[in-house]
Biopython code that builds the backbone (N, CA, C, O; Angstrom):
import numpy as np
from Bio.PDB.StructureBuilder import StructureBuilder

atoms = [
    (1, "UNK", "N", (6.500, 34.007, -4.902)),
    (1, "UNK", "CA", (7.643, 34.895, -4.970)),
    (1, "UNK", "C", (7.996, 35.378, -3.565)),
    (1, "UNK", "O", (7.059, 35.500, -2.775)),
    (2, "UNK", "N", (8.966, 35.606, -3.245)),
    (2, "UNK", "CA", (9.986, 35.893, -1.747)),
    (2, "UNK", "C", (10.148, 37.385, -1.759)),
    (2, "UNK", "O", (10.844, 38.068, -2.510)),
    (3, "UNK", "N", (9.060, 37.894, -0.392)),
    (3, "UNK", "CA", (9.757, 39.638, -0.522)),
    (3, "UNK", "C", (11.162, 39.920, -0.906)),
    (3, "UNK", "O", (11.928, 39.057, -1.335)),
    (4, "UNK", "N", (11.463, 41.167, -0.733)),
    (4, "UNK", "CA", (12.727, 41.239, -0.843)),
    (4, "UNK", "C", (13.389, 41.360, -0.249)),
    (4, "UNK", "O", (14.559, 41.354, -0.631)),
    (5, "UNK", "N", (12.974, 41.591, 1.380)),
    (5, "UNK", "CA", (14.036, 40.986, 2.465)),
    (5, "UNK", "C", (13.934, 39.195, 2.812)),
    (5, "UNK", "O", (14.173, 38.662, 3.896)),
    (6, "UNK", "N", (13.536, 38.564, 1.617)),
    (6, "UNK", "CA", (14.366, 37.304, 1.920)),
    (6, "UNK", "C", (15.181, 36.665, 0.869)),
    (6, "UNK", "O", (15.008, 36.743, -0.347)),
    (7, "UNK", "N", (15.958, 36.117, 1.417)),
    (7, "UNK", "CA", (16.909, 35.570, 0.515)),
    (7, "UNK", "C", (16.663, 34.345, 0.429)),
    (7, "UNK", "O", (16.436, 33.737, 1.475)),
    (8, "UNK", "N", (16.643, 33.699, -0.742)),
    (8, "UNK", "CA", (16.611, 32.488, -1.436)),
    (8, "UNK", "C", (17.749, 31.557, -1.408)),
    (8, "UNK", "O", (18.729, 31.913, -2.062)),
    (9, "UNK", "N", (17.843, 30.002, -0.538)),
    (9, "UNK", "CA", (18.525, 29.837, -0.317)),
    (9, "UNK", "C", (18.939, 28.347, -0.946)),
    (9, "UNK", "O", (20.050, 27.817, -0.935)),
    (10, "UNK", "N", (17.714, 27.854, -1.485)),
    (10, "UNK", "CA", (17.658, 26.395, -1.862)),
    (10, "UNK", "C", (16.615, 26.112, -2.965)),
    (10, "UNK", "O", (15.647, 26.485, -2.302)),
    (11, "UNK", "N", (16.048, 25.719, -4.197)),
    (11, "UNK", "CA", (15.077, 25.687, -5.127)),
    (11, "UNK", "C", (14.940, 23.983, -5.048)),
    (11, "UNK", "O", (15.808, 23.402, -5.699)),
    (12, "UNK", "N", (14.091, 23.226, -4.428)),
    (12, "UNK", "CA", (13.608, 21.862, -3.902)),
    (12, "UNK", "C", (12.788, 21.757, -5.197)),
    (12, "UNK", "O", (12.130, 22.633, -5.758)),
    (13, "UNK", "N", (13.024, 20.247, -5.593)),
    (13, "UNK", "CA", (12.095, 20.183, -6.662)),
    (13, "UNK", "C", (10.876, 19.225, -5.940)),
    (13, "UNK", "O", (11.365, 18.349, -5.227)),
    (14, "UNK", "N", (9.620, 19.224, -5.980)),
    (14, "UNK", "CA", (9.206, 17.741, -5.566)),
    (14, "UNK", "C", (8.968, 16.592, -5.983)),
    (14, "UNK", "O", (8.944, 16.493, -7.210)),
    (15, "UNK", "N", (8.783, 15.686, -5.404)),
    (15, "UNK", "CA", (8.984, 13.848, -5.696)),
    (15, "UNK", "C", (7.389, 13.897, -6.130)),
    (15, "UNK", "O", (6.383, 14.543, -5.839)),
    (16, "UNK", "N", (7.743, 12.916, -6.926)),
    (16, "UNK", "CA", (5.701, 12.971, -7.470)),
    (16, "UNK", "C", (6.188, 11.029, -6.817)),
    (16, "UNK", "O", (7.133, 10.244, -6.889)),
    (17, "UNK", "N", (4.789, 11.107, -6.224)),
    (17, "UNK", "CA", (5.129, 9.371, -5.605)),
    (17, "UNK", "C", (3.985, 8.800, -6.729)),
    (17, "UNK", "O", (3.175, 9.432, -7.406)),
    (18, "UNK", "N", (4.193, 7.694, -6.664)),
    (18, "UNK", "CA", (3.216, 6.543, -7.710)),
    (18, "UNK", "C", (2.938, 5.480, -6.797)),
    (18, "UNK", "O", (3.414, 5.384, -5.666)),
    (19, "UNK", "N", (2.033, 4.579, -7.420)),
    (19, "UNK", "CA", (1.749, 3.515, -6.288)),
    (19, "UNK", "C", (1.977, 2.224, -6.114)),
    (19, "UNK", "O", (1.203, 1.311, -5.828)),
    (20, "UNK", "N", (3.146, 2.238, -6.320)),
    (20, "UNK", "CA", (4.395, 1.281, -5.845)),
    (20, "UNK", "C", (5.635, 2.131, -5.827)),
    (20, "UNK", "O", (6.703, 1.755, -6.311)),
    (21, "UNK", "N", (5.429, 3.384, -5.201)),
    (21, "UNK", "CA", (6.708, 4.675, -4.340)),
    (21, "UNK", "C", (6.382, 5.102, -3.461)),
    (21, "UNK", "O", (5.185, 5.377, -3.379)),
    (22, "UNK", "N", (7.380, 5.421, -2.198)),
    (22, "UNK", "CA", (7.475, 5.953, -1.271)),
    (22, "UNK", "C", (8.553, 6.637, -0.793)),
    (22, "UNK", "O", (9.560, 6.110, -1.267)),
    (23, "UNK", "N", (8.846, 7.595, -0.055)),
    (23, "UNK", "CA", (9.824, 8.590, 0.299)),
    (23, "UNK", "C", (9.843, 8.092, 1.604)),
    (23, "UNK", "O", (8.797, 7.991, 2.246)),
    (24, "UNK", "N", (11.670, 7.554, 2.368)),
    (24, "UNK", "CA", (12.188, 7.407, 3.476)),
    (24, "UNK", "C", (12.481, 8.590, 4.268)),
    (24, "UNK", "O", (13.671, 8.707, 4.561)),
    (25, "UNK", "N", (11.939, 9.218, 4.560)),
    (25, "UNK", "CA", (12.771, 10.341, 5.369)),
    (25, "UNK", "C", (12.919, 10.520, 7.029)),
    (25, "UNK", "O", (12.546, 9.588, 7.741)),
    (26, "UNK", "N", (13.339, 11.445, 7.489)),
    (26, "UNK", "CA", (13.992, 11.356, 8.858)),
    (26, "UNK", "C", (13.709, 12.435, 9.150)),
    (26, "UNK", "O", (13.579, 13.172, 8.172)),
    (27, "UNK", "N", (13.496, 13.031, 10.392)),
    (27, "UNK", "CA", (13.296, 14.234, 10.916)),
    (27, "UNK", "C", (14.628, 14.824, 11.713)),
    (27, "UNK", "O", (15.116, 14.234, 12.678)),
    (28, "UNK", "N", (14.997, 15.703, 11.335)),
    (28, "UNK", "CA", (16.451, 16.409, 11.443)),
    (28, "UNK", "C", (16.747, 17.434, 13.212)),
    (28, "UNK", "O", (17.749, 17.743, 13.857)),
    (29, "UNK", "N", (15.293, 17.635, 13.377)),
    (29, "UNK", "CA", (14.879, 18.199, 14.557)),
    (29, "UNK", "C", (13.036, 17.851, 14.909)),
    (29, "UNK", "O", (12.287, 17.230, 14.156)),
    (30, "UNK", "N", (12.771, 18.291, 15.874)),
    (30, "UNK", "CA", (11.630, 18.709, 16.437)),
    (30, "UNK", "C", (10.344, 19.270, 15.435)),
    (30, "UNK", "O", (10.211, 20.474, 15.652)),
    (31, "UNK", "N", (9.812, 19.008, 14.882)),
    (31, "UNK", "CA", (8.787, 19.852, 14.210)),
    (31, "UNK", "C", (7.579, 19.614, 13.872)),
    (31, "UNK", "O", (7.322, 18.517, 14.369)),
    (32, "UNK", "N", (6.526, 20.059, 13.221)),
    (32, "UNK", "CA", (5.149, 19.433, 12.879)),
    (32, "UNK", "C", (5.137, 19.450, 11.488)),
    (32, "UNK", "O", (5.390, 20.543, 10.982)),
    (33, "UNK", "N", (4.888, 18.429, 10.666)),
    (33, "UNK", "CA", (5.266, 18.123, 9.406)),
    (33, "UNK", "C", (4.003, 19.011, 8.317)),
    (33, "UNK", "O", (3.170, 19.784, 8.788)),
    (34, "UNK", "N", (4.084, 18.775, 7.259)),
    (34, "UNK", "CA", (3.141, 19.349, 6.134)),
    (34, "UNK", "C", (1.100, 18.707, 6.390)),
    (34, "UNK", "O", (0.039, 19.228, 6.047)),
    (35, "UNK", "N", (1.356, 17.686, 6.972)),
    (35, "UNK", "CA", (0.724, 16.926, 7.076)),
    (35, "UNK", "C", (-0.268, 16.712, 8.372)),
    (35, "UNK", "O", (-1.339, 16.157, 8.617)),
    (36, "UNK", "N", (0.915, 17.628, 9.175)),
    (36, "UNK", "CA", (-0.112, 18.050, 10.733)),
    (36, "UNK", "C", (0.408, 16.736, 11.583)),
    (36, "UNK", "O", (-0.121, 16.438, 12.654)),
    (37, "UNK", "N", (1.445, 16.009, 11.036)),
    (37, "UNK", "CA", (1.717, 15.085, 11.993)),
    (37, "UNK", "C", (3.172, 15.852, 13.120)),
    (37, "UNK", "O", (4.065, 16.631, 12.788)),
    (38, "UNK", "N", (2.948, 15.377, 14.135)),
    (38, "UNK", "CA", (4.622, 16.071, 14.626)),
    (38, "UNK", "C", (5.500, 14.877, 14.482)),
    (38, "UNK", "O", (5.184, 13.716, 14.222)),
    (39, "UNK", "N", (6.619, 15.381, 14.696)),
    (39, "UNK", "CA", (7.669, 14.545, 14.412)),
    (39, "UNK", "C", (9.005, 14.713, 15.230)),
    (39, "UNK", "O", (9.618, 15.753, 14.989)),
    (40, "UNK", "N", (9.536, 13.890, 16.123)),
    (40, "UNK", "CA", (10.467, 13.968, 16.737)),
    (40, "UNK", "C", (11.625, 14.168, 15.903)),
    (40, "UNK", "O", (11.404, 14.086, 14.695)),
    (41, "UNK", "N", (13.127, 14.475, 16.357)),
    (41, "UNK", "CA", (14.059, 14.403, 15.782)),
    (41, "UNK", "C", (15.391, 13.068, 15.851)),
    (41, "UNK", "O", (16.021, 12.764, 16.863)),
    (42, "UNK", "N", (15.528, 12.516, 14.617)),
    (42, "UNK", "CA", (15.545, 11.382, 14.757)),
    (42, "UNK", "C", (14.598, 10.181, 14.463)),
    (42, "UNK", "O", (15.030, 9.034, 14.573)),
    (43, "UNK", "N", (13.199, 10.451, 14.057)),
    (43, "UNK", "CA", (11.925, 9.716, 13.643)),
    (43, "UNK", "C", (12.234, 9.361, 12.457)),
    (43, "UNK", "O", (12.916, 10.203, 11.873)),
    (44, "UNK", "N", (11.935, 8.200, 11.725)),
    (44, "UNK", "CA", (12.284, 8.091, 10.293)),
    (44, "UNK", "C", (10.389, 7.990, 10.075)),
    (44, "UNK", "O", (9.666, 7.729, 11.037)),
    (45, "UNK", "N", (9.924, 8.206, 8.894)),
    (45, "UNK", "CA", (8.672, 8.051, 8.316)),
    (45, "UNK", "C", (8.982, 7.238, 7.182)),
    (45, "UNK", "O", (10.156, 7.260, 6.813)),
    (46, "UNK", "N", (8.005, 6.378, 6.422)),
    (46, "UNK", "CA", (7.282, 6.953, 5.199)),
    (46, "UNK", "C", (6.614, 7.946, 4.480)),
    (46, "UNK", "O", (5.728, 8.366, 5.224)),
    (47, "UNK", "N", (6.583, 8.622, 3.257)),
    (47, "UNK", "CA", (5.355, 9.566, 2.627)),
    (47, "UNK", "C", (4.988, 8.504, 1.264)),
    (47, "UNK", "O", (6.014, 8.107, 0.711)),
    (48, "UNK", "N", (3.856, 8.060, 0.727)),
    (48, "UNK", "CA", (3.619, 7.434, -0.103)),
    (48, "UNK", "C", (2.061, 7.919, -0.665)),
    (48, "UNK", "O", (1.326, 8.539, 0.103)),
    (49, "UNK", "N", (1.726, 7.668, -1.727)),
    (49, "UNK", "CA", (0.719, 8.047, -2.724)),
    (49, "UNK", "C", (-0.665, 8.163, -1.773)),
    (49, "UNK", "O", (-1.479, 8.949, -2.259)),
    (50, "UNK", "N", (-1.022, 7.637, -0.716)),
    (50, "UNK", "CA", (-2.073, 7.501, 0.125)),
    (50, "UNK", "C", (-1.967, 8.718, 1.073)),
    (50, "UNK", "O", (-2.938, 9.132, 1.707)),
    (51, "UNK", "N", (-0.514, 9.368, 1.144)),
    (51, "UNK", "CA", (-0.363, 10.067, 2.246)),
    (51, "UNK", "C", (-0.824, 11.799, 1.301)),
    (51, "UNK", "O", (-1.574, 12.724, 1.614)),
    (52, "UNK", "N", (0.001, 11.566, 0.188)),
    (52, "UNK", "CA", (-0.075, 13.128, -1.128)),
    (52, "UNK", "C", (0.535, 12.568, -2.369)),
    (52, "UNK", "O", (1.541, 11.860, -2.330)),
    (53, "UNK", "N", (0.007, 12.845, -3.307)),
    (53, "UNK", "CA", (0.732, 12.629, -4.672)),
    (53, "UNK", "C", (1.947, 13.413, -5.097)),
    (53, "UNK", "O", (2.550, 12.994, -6.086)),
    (54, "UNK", "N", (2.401, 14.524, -4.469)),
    (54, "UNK", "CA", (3.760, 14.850, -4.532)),
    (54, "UNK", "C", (4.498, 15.915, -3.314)),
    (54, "UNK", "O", (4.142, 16.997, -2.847)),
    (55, "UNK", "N", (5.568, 15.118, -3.097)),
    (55, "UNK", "CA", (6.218, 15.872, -1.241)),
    (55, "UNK", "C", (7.267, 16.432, -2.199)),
    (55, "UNK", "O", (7.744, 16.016, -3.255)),
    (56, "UNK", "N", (7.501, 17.779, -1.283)),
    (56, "UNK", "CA", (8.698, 18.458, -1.494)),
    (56, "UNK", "C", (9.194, 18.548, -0.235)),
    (56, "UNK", "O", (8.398, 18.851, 0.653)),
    (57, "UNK", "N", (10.395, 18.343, 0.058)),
    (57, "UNK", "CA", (11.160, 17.614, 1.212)),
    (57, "UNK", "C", (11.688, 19.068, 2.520)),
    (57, "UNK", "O", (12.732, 19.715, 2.443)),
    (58, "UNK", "N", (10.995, 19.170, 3.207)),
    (58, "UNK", "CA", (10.944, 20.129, 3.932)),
    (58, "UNK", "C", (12.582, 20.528, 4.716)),
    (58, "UNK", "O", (13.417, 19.682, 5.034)),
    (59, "UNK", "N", (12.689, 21.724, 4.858)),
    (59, "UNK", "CA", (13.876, 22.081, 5.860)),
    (59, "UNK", "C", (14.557, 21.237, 6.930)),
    (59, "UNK", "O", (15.767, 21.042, 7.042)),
    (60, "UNK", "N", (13.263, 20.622, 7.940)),
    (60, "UNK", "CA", (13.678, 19.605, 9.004)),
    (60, "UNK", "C", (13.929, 18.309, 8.395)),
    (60, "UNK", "O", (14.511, 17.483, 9.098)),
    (61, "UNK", "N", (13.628, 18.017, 7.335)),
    (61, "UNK", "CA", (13.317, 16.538, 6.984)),
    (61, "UNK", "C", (14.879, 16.223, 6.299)),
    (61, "UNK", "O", (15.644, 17.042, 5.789)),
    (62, "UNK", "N", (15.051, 14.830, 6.465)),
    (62, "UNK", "CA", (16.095, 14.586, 5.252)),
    (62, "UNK", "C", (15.705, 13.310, 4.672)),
    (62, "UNK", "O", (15.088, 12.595, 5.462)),
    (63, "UNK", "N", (15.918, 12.762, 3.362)),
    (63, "UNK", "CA", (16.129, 11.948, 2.462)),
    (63, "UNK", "C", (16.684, 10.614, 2.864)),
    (63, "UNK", "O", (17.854, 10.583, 2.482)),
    (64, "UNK", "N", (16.359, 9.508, 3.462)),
    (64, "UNK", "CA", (17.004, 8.694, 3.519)),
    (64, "UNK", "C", (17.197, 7.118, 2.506)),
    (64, "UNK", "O", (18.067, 6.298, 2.799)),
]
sb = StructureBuilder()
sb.init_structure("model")
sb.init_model(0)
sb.init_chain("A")
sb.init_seg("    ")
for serial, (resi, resn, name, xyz) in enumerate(atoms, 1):
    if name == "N":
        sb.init_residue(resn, " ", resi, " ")
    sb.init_atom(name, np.array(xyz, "f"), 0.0, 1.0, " ", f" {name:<3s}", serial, name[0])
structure = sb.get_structure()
């Protein structure tokens, strides 16, 4: 739950991966991922079943 000086701005559902799935994503800026990896902006990744069994797609990240 979000004190109440923050405002709620987006409700992300997450991807449950299986093992033949993976999530394309891209890094939108500069940051260090869920995962402790950093990530340039502009980097595309994989996330797949070896990496977590379910990503919820972070602020910097986008969907590709």
């Amino acid at each position: 739950m979000p004190n109440a000086d923050i405002e709620v701005l987006d409700v992300r559902k997450g991807f449950v991966l299986k093992e033949f799935t993976a999530l394309h994503l891209k890094a939108l800026r500069n940051f260090t991922d869920a995962h402790a990896n950093k990530r340039k902006a502009g980097e595309e990744w994989l996330i797949d079943k070896k990496t977590t069994d379910v990503h919820i797609i972070d602020a910097h990240e986008e969907l590709v």
